[in-house]
N, C-alpha and C positions, 0 to 999 in steps of 0.2 A: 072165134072169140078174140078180142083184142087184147093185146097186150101191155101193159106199160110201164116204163121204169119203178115207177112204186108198186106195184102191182107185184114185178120182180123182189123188191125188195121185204114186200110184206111176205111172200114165201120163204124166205131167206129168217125169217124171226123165228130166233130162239135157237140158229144153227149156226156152226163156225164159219167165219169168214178171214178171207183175209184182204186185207184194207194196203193197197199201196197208194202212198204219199207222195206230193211233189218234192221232198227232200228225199227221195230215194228210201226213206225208209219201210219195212213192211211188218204192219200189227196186225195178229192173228187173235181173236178170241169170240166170242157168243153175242150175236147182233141181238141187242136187247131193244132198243127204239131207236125212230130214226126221223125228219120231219121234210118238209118239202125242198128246205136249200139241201138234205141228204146229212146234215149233220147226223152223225150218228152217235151212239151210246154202245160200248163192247163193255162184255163182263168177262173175266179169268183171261183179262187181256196179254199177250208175251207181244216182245219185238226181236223180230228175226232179222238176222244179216246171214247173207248167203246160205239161207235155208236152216239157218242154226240160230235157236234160241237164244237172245244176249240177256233177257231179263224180263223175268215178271213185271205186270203192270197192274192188276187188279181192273176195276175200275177206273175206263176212261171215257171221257167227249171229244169227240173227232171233229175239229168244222172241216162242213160238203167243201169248201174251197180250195183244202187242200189236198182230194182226196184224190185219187187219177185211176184207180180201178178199184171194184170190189166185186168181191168173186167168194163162190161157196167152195168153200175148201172140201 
């Protein structure tokens, strides 16, 4: 069976992720939707630096542009 990045990423819905950024930052929270450029939607969103929560974010929109990996936590 074949595989493919969406495909990935539709397993990935409704589970935590964490979302690292070309500005080095990393937002971890609940892949809620997502669309072909990979923009995505996270809910009970946080932003971590060096593995330590700096602050809630609630609901956010990520654009796929910026996004440089995303991985099931």
């Amino acid at each position: 069976m074949e595989s493919r990045p969406l495909d990935a990423l539709n397993q990935a819905r409704n589970q935590r992720v964490i979302v690292e950024l070309k500005n080095n930052k990393q937002l971890v929270g609940k892949l809620v939707s997502f669309d072909i450029h990979i923009n995505v939607v996270l809910d009970e969103c946080e932003e971590r630096v060096d593995g330590e929560m700096k602050r809630k974010l609630g609901t956010v929109f990520i654009r796929g542009d910026t996004i440089i990996l995303l991985s099931m936590e």
